[in-house]
N, CA, C and O atoms as CSV, one atom per row, in Angstrom:
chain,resi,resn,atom,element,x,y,z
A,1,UNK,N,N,87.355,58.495,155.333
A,1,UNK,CA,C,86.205,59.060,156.004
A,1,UNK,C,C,86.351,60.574,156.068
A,1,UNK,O,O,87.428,61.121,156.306
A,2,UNK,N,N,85.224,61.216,155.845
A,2,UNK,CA,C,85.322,62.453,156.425
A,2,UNK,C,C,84.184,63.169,155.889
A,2,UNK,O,O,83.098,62.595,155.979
A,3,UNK,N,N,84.230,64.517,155.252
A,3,UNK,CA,C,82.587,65.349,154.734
A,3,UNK,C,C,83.084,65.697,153.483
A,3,UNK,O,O,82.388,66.427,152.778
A,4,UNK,N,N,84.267,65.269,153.040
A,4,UNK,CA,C,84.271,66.093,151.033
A,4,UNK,C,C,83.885,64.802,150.455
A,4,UNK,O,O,83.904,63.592,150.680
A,5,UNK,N,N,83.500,65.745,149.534
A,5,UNK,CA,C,83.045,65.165,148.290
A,5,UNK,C,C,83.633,63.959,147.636
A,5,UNK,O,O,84.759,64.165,147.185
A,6,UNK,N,N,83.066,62.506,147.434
A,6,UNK,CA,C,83.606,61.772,146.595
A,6,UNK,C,C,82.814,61.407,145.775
A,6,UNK,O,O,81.678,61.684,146.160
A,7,UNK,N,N,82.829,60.650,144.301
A,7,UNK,CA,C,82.433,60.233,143.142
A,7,UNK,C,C,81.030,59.576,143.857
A,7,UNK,O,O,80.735,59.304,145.021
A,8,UNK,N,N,80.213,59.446,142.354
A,8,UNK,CA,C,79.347,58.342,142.551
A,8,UNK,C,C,79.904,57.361,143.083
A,8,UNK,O,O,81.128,57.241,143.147
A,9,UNK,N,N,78.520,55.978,143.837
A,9,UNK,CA,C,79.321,55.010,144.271
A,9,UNK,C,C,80.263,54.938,144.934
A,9,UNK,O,O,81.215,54.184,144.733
A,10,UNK,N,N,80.144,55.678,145.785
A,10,UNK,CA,C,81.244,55.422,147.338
A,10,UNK,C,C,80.140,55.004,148.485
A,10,UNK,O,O,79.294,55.719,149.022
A,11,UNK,N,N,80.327,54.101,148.613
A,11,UNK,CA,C,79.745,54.042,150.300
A,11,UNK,C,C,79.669,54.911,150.923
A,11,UNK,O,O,80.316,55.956,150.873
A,12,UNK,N,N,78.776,54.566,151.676
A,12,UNK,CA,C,78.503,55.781,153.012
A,12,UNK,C,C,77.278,55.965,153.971
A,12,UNK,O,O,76.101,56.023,153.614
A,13,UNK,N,N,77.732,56.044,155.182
A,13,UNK,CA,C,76.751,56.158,156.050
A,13,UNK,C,C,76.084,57.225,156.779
A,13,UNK,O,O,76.517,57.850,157.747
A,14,UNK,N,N,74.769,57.369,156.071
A,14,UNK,CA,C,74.213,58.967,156.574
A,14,UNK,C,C,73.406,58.696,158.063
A,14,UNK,O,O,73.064,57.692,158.687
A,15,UNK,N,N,73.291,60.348,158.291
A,15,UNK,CA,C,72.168,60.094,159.564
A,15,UNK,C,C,70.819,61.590,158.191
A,15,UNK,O,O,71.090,62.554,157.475
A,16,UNK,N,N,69.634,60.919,158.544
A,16,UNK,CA,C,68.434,61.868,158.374
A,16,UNK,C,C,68.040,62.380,158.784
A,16,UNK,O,O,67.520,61.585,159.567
A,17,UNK,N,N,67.431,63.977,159.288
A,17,UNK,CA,C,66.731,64.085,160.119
A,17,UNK,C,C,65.445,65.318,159.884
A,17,UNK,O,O,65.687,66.217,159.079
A,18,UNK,N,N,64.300,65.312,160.504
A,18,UNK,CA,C,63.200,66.125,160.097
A,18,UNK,C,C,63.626,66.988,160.765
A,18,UNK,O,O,63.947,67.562,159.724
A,19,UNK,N,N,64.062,67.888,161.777
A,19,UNK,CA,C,64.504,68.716,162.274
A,19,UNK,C,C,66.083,69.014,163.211
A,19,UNK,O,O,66.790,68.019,163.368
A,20,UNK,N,N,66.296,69.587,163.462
A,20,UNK,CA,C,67.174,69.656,164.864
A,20,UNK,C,C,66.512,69.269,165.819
A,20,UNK,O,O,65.418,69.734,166.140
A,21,UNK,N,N,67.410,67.908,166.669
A,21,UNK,CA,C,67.376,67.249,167.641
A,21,UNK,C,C,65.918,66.348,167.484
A,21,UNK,O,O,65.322,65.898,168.463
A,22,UNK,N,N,65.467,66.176,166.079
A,22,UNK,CA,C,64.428,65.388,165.998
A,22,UNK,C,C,64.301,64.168,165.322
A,22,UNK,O,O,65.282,63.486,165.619
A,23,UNK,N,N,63.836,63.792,164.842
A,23,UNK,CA,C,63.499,62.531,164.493
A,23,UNK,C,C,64.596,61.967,163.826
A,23,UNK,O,O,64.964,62.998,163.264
A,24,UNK,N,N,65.362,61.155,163.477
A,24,UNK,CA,C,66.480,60.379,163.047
A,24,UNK,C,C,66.324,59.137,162.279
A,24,UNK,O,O,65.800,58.079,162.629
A,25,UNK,N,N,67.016,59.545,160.884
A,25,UNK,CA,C,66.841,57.949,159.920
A,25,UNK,C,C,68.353,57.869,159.835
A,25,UNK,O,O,68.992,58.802,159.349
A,26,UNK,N,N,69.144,56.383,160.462
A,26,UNK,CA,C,70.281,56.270,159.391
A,26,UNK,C,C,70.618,55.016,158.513
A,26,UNK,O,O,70.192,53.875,158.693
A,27,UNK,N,N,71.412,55.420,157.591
A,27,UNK,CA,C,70.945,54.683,156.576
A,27,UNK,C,C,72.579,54.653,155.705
A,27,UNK,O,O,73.683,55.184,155.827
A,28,UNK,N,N,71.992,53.823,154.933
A,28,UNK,CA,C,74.078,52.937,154.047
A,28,UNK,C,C,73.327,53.051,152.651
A,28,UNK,O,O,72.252,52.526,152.360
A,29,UNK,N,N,74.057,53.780,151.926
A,29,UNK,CA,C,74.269,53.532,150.659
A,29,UNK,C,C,75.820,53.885,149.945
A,29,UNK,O,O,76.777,54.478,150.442
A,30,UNK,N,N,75.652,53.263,148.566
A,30,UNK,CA,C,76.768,53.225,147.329
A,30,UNK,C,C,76.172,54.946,146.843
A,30,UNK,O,O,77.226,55.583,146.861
A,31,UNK,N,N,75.480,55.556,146.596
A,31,UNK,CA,C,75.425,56.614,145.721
A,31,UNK,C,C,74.485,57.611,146.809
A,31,UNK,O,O,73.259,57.720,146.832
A,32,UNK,N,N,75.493,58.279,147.677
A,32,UNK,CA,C,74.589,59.268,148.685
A,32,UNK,C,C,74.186,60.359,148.077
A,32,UNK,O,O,73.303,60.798,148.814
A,33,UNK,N,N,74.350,61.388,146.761
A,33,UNK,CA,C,73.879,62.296,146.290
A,33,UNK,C,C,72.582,61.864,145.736
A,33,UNK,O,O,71.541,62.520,145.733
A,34,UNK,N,N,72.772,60.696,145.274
A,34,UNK,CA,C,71.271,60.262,144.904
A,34,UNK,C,C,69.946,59.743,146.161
A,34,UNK,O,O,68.758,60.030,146.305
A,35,UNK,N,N,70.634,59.121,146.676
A,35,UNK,CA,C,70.040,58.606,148.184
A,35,UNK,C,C,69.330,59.791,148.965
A,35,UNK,O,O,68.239,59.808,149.534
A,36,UNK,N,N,70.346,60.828,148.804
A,36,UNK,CA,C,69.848,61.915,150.171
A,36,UNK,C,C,68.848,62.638,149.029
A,36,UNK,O,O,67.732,62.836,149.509
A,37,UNK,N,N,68.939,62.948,148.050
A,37,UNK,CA,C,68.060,63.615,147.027
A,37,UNK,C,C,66.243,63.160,146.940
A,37,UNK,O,O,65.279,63.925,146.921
A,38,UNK,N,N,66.267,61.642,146.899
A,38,UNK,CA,C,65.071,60.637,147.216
A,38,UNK,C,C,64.660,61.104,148.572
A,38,UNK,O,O,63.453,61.346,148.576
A,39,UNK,N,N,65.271,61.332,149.805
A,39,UNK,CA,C,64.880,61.081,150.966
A,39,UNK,C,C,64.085,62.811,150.990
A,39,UNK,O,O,63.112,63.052,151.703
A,40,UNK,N,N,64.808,63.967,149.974
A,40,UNK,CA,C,64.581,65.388,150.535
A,40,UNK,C,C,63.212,65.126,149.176
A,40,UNK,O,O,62.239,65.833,149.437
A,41,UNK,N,N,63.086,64.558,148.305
A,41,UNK,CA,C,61.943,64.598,147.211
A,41,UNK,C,C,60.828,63.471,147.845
A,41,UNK,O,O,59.907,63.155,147.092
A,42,UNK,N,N,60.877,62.856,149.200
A,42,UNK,CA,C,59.673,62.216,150.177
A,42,UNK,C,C,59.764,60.905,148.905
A,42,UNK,O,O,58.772,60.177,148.888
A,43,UNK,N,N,60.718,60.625,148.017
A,43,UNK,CA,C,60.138,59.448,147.481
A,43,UNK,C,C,60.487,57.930,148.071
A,43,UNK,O,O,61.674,57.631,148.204
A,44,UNK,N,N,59.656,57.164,148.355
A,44,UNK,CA,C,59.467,56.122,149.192
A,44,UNK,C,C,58.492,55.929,150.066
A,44,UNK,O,O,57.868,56.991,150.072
A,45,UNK,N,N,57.906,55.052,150.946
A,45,UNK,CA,C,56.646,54.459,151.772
A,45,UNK,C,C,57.645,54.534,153.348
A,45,UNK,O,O,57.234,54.452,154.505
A,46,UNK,N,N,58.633,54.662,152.991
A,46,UNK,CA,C,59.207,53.729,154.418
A,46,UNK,C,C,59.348,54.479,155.570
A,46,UNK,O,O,58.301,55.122,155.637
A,47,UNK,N,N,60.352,54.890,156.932
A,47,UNK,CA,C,60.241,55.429,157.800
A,47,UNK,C,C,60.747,56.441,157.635
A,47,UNK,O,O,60.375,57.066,158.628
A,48,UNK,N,N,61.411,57.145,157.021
A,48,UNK,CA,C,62.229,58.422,156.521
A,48,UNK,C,C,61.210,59.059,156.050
A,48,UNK,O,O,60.930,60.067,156.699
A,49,UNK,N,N,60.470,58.814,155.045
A,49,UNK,CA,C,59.185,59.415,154.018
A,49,UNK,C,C,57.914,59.562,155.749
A,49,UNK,O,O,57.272,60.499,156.223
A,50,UNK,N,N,57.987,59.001,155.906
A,50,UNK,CA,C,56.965,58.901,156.995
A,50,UNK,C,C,57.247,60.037,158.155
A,50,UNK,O,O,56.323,60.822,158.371
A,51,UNK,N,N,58.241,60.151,158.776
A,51,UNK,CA,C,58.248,61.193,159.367
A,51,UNK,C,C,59.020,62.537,158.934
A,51,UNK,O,O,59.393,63.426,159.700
A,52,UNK,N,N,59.167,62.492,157.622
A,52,UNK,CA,C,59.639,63.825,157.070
A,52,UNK,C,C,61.181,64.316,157.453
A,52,UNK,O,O,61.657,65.342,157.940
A,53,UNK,N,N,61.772,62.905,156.925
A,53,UNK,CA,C,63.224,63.276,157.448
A,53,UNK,C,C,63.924,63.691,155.793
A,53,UNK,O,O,63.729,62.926,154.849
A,54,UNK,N,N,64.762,65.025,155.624
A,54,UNK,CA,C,64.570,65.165,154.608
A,54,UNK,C,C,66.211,65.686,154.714
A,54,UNK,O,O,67.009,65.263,153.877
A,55,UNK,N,N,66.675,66.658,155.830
A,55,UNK,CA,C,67.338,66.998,156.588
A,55,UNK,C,C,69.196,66.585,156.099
A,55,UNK,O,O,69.703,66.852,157.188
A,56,UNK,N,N,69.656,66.414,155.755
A,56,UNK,CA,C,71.165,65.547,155.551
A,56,UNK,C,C,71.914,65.920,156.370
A,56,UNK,O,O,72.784,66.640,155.881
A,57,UNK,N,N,72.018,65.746,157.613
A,57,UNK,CA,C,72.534,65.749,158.941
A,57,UNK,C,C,74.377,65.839,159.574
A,57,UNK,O,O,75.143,66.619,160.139
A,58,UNK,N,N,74.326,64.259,158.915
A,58,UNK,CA,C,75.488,63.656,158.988
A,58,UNK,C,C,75.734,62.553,158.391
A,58,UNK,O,O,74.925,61.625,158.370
A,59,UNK,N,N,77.240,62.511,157.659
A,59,UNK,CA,C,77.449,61.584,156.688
A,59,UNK,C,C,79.119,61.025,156.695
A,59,UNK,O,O,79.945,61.852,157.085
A,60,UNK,N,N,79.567,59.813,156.324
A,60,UNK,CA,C,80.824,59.279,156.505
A,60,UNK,C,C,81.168,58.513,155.197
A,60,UNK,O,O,80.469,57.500,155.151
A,61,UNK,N,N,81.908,58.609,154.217
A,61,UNK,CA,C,82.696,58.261,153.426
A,61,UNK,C,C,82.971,57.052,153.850
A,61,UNK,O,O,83.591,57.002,154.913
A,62,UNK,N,N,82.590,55.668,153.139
A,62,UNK,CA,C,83.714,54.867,153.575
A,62,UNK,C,C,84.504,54.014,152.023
A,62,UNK,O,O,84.156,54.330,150.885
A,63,UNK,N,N,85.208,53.305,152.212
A,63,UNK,CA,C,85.709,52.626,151.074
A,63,UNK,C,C,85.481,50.933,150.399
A,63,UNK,O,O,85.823,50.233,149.446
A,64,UNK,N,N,84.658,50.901,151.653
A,64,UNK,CA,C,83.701,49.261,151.006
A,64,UNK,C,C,82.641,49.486,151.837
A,64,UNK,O,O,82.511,49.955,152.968
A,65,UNK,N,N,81.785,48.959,150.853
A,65,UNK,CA,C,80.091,48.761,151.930
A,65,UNK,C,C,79.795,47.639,152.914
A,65,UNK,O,O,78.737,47.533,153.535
A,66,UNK,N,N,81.016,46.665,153.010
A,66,UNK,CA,C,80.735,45.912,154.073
A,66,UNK,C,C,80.792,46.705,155.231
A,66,UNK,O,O,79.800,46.948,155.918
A,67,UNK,N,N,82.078,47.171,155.501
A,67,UNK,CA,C,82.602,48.129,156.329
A,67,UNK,C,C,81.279,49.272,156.605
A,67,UNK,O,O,80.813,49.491,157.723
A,68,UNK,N,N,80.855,49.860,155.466
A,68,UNK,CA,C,79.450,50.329,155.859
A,68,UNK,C,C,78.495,49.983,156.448
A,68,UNK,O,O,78.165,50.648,157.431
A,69,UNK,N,N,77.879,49.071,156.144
A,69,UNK,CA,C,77.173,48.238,156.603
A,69,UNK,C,C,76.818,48.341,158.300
A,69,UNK,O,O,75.809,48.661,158.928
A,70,UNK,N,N,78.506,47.795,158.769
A,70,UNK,CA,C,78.937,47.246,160.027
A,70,UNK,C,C,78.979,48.712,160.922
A,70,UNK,O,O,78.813,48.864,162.132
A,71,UNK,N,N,79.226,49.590,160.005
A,71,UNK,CA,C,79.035,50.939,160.824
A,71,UNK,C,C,77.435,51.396,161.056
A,71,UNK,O,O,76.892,51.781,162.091
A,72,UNK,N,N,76.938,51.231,159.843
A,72,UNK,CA,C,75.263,51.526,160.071
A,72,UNK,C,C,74.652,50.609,161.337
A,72,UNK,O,O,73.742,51.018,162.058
A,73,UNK,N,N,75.222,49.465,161.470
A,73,UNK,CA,C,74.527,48.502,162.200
A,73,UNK,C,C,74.690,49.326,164.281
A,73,UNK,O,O,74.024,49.568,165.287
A,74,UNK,N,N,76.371,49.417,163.583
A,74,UNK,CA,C,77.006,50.398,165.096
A,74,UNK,C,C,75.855,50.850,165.524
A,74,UNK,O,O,75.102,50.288,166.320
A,75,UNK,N,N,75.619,52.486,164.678
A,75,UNK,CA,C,75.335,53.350,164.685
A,75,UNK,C,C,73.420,53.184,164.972
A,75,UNK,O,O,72.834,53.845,165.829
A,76,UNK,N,N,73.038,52.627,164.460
A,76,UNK,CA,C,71.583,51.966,164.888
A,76,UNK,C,C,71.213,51.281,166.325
A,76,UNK,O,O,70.101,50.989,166.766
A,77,UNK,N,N,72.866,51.074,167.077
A,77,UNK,CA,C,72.143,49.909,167.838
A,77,UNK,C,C,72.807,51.007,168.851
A,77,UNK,O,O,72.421,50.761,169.993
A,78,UNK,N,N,73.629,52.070,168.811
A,78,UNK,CA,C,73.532,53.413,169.818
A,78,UNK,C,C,72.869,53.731,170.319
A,78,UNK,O,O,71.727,53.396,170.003
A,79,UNK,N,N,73.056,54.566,171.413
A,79,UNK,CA,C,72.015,55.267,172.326
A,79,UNK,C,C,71.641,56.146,171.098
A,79,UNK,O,O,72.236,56.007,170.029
A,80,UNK,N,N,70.588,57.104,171.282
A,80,UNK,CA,C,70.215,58.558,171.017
A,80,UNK,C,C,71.146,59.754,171.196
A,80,UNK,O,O,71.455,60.660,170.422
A,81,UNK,N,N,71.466,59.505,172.339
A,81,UNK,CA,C,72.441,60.279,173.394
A,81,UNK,C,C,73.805,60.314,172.399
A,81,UNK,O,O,74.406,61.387,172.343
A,82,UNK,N,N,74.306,59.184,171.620
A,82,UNK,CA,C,75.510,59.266,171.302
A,82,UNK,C,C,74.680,60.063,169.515
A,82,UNK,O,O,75.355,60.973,169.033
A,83,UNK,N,N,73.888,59.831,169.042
A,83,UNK,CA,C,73.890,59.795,167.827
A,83,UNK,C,C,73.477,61.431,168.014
A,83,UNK,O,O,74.542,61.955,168.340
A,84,UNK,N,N,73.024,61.889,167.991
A,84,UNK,CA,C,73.085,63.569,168.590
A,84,UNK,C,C,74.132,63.489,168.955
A,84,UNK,O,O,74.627,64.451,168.368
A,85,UNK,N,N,74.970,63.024,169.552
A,85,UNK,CA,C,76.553,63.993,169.989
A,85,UNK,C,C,77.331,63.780,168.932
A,85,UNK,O,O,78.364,64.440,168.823
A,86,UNK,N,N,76.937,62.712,167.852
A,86,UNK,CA,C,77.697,62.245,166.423
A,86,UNK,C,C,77.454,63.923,165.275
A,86,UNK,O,O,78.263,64.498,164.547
A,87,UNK,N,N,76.466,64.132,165.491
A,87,UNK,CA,C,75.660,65.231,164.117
A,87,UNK,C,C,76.430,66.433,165.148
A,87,UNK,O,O,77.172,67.154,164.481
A,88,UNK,N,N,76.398,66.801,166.690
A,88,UNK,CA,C,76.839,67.938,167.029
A,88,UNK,C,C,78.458,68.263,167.128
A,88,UNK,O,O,78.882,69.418,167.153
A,89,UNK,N,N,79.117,67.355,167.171
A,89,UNK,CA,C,80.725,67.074,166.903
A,89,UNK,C,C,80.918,67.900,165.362
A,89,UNK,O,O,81.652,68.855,165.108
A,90,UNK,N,N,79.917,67.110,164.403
A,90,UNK,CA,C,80.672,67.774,163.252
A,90,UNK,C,C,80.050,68.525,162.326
A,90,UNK,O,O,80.543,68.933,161.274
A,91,UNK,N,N,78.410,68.790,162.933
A,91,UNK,CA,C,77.498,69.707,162.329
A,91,UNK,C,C,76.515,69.949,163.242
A,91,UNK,O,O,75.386,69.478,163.377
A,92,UNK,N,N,77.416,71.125,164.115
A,92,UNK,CA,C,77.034,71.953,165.143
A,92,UNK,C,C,75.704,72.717,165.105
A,92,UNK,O,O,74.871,72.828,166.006
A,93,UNK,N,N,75.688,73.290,163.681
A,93,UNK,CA,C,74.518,74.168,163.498
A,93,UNK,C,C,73.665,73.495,162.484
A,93,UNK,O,O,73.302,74.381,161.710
A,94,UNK,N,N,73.158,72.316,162.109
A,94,UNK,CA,C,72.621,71.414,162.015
A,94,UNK,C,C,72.060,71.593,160.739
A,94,UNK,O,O,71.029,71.167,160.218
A,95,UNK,N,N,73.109,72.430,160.297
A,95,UNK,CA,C,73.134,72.664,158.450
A,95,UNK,C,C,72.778,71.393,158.064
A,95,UNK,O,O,72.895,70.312,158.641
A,96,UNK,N,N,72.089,71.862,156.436
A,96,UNK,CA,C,71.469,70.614,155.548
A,96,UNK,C,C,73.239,70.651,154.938
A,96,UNK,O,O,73.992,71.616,154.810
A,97,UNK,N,N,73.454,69.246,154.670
A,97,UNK,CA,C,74.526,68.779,154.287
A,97,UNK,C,C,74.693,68.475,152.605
A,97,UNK,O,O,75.755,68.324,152.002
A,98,UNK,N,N,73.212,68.433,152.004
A,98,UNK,CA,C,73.038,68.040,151.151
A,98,UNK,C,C,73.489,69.084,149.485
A,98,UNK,O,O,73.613,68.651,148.340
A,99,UNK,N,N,73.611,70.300,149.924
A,99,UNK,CA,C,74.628,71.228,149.203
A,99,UNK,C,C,75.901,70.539,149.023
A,99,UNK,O,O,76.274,70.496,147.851
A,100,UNK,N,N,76.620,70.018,149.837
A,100,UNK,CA,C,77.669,70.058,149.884
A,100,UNK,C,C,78.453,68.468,148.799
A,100,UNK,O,O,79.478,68.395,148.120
A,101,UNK,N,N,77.398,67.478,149.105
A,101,UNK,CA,C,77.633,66.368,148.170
A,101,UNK,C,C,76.774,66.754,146.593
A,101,UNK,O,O,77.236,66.454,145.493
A,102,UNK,N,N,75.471,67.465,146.813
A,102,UNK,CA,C,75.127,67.302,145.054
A,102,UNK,C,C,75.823,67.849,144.125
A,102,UNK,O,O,76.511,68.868,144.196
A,103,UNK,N,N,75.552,66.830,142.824
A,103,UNK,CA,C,76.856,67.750,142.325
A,103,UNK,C,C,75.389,68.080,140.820
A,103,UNK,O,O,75.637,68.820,139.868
């Protein structure tokens, strides 16, 4: 776990967001450079595209997607309260994250 860079196809669990301290998508995928790329190009119908979460917030490396999964599920069924104190712990100034994985 952590914020460097790994290969295509690593698991991982992002948070989305349309602004600071605003609206919040999180979400599990195998290929997050591609994932977060879709979410900042609005392509999709679903709730991310809908409120303009484009944002790459916060994100976690993991090493199987079950394990992902079980964290997204965590992380969904959180307060608000904790998931804002998740993005301000390790992206204080609520930098787009998404520099940092495209390759």
């Amino acid at each position: 776990m952590g914020m460097a860079y790994r290969e295509d196809f690593q698991p991982a669990v992002y948070i989305m967001a349309n602004r600071r301290n605003g609206t919040l998508y999180i979400g599990v995928t195998s290929n997050l450079p591609q994932r977060a790329w879709q979410h900042r190009e609005g392509i999709g119908q679903g709730f991310a595209a809908w409120y303009g979460c484009k944002l790459l917030a916060w994100y976690e490396w993991h090493d199987d997607i079950e394990l992902a999964i079980l964290r997204e599920k965590q992380l969904k069924a959180g307060s608000r309260k904790r998931k804002l104190a998740l993005i301000e712990t390790l992206n204080p100034a609520w930098r787009d994250l998404y520099g940092d994985i495209a390759v």
